[in-house]
C-alpha positions, 0 to 999 in steps of 0.5 A: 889642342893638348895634341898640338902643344905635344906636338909643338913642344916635342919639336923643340930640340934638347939641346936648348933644354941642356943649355939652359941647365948648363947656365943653370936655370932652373925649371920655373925660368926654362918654362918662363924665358924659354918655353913660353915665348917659343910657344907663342905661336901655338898658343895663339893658333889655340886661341884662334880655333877655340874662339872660332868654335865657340863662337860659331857654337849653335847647340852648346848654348841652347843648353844653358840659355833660355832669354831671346835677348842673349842669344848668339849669332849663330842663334839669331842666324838660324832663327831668321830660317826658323821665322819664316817657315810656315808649313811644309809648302810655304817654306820661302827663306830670305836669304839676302837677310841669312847672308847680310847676318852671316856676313856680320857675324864674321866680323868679329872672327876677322878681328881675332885673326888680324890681332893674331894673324903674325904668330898664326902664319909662324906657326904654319911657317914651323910647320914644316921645319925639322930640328 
């Protein structure tokens, strides 16, 4: 992520820096009326990754998370398999039960993506611009 916010801000052309300083802005207001709504974009591509990461994480929060009642879904996901393996012959997954709980747990995934969605598509937009 610190190599896509050097990436976008290393797009940004000096030229705006150099307006800004000839207007004379100073360095708080270039980064705040500048800077950040330009950013919006990356930010929320950031968002968008690091949420779905998170939330998709099975092992980080095995570390630190011992009650059944606060597991994951992903947790809960991989637990539906684990319960029904009963030795090494008798191993049968339902897996109508494994996709209708994987199917859930993209629901909040999408709703993240629909709230960014607009500022997601403008930076894949400005991705391939040169200044």
């Amino acid at each position: 992520m610190i190599f896509m916010f050097r990436q976008f801000f290393m797009s940004i052309p000096k030229e705006l820096f150099e307006a800004a300083e000839t207007d004379g802005a100073s360095e708080f207001k270039i980064y705040s009326r500048i800077l950040l709504p330009l950013s919006r974009p990356a930010i929320m591509t950031c968002l968008i990754l690091y949420f779905t990461g998170t939330y998709n994480d099975l092992y980080g929060p095995l570390i630190y998370i011992s009650s059944h009642d606060k597991w994951t879904m992903a947790q809960g996901i991989k637990s539906i398999e684990d319960i029904f393996n009963l030795g090494p012959r008798d191993y049968i997954v339902p897996w109508n039960l494994v996709s209708a709980a994987t199917l859930l747990s993209l629901i909040p995934v999408l709703l993240v993506f629909g709230f960014a969605q607009k500022q997601f598509m403008d930076s894949m937009a400005r991705t391939g611009i040169k200044g």
